[in-house]
N, C-alpha and C positions, 0 to 999 in steps of 0.2 A: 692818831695818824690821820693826815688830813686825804684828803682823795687824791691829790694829786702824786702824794707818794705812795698810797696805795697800787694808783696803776703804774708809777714805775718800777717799783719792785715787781709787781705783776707781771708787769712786762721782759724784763730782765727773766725772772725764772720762767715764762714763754718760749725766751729766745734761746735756754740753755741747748746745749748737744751734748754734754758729758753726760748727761742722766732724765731719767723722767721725772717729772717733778709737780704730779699728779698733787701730791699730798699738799703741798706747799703753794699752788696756784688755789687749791680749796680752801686753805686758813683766811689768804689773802681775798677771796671772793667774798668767804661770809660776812666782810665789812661792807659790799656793797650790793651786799644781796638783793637789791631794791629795785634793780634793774633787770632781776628776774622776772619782775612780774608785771602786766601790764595796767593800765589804771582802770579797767572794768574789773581784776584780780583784785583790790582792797588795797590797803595799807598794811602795810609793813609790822607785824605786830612782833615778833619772834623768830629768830634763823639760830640752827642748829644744825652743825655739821657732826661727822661722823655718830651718826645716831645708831646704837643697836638694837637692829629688830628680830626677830625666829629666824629668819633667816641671812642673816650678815651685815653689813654695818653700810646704813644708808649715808652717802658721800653728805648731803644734803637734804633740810627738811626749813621750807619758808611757810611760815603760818603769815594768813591776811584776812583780816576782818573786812568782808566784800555786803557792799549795802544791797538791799533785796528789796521787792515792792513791799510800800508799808512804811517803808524808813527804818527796817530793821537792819542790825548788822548781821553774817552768818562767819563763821570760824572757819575757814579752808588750811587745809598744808596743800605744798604744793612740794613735790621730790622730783628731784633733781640726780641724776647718778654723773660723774667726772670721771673724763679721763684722760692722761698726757695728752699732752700740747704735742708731745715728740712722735704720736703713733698716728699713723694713716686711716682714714677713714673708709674708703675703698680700695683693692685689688681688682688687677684683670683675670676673669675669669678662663674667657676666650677670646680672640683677635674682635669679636662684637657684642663682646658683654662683660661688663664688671661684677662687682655682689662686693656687699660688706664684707670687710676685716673683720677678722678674729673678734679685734679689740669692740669690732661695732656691733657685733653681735653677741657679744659678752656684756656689753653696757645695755641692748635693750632688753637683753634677758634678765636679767640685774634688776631695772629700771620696773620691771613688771612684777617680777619677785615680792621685792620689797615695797610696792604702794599694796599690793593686795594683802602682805605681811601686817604690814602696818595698820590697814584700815580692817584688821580683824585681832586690833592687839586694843581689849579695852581699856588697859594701865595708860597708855599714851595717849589713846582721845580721850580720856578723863582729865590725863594732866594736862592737856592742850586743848579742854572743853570743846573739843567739837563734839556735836551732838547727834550724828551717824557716820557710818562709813563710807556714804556715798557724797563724803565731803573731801574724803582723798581724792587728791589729784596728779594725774602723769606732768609735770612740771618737764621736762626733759634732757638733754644728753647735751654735755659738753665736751667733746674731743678733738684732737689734733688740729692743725692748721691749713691755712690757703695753700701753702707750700708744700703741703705732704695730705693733701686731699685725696688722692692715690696713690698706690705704691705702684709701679711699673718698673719693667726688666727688660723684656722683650718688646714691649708695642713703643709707638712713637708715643710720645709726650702730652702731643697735640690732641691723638687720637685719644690715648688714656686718659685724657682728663673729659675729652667727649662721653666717653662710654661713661665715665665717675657720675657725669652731671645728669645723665640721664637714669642710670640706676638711681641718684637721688633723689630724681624726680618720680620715679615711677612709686618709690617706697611713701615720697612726699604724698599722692596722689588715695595711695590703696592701705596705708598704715599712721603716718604719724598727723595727717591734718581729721583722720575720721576718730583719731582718741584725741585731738587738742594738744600733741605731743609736739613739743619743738628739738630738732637739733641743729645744735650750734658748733661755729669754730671758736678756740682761745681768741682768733683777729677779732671774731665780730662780737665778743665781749668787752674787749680795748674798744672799737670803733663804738658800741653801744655807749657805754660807758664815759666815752670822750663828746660825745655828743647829748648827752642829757644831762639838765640842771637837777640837783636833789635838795631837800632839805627834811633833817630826821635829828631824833633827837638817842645817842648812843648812849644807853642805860646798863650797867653791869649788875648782874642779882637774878633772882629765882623771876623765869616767866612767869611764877601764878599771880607776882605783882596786877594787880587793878589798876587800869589806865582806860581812861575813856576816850577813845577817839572821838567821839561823836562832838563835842564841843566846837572843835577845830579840824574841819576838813581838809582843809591844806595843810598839816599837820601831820606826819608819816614818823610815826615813833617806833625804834628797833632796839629791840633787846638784842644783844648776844649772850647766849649761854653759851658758859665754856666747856667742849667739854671733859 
């Protein structure tokens, strides 16, 4: 499936109203998973969705061989937790303050769970050779959209989406930029994704395959495991 029908199928189950469609925006992502990560993040070595760890099944898991002083490679995953395009990110709390949705505070409790889960499960950084746990990383939250950024009832629109941006920023400020956590909408994964060039090579088969990035720096190769 080439990219361009990737993100319109993406797009299309974005835009549904009949249903959330959490599960099926995540199949469709971990083809382009590549744009999760930024290019000081590695290459692209391995994406792996619904992964199960001790504590529930992590939405997302990108492994990237990131270069270190030396010219060494180092093995990172980077977890990622998803959730509907169709669920709001923020509620009014009071006429001057909003706070996270249910949904957004279920994905960063979630989101914490499962990287600490994961970076204390030796079977999986064995099979994904990283070589501690302080190589897990909060990767971040993908939820709902520009359209439904708040949910409001009573306040005005204008005001509501005020109070939203600012509880975003204040959490942006005191929680997700001091762990390296990003959250995103379903838009700004289209908008990312329509705006950046890639080139990867789509390998099917067991991640412990042997592939040497190091040959070819421009070179971004990605497994999918199915799974």
């Amino acid at each position: 499936m080439s990219k361009d029908d990737i993100l319109t199928q993406l797009k299309k189950e974005i835009e549904r109203t009949d249903a959330q469609t959490e599960r099926e925006c995540g199949k469709l992502l971990g083809n382009i998973a590549w744009l999760l990560l930024t290019t000081a993040d590695g290459n692209t070595t391995y994406v792996q969705t619904e992964q199960i760890c001790s504590t529930g099944r992590v939405d997302m898991v990108v492994l990237a061989d990131s270069m270190q002083p030396g010219g060494k490679f180092r093995r990172e995953a980077h977890i990622w937790e998803l959730k509907a395009p169709q669920v709001p990110l923020f509620d009014i709390k009071t006429k001057s303050q909003a706070q996270p949705s249910v949904h957004l505070y279920s994905a960063e409790t979630q989101l914490m769970h499962y990287c600490y889960s994961v970076s204390n499960d030796g079977v999986l950084l064995r099979r994904w050779e990283i070589l501690s746990p302080d190589h897990i990383r909060l990767g971040g939250i993908i939820i709902g959209r520009d359209i439904n950024f708040v949910e409001c009832k009573e306040v005005d629109k204008v005001l509501a989406n005020q109070l939203a941006c600012e509880a975003h920023e204040i959490r942006e400020v005191f929680f997700y930029r001091k762990l390296n956590m990003r959250l995103w909408t379903w838009d700004k994964v289209i908008s990312l994704a329509e705006s950046q060039s890639f080139s990867h090579q789509k390998i099917e088969g067991d991640p412990n395959i042997s592939i040497d990035l190091r040959e070819d720096a421009g070179i971004s190769a990605t497994i999918i495991a199915k799974p």
